[in-house]
C-alpha positions in Angstrom: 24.7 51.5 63.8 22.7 49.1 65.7 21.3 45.9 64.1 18.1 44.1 64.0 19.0 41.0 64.5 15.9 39.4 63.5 15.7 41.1 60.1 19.4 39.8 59.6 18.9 36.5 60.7 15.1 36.5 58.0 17.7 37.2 55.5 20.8 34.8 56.2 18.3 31.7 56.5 16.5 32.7 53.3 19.8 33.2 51.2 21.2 29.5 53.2 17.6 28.2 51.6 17.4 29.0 48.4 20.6 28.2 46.9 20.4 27.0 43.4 21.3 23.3 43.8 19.9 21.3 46.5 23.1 19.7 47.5 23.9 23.2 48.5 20.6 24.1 50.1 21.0 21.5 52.5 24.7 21.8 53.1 24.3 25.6 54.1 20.7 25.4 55.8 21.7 23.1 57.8 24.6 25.4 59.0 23.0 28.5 59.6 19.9 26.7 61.9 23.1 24.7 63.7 25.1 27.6 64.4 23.1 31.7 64.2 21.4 31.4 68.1 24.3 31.5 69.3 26.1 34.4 66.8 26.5 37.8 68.2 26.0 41.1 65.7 29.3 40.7 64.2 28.8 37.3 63.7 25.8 37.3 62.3 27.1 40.3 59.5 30.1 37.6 58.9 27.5 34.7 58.2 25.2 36.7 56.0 28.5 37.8 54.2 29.4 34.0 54.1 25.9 32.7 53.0 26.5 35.3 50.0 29.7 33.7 48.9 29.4 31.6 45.8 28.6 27.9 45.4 32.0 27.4 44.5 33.7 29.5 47.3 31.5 27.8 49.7 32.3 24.2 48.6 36.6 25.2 48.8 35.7 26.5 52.6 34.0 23.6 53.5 36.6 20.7 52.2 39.4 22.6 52.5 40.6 25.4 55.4 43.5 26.3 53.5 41.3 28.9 51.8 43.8 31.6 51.6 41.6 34.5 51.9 42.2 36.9 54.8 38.6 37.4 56.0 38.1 33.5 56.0 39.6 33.4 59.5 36.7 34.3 61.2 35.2 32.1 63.8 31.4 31.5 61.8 34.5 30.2 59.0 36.1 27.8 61.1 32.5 26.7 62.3 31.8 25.7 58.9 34.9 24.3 58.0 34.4 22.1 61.0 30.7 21.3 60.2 29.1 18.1 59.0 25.8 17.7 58.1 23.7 14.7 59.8 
């Protein structure tokens, strides 16, 4: 099944926006603009998966890599492991 990639992409930036905290709402905005032009469909699915993640999940990805999860080895996961907000 073929993708539209600009419906996907509506959704992953408004979920990375509206967060719940703003700490978070920067932290993962700022992500997503730095890193989903140059995400291909699969990608893009394993962002909008990631950007649904919980606070908590998201702040134990970001400080930590040693996430033990299987599908955190992803490239949009080390991305964000590797990412610092300016």
């Amino acid at each position: 099944m073929k993708i539209n990639k600009d419906d996907i992409k509506k959704r992953i930036i408004y979920r990375a926006s509206y967060r719940g905290t703003k700490e978070m709402d920067v932290l993962i905005s700022s992500f997503v603009k730095y890193i989903i032009n140059d995400l291909d469909d699969k990608d893009l699915q394993e962002l909008e998966k990631m950007v649904n993640l919980s606070d908590e999940d998201l702040i134990k990805m970001n400080k930590n890599f040693n996430y033990q999860k299987k599908e955190f080895l992803s490239k949009v996961y080390k991305e964000f492991y590797n990412f610092k907000p300016s």
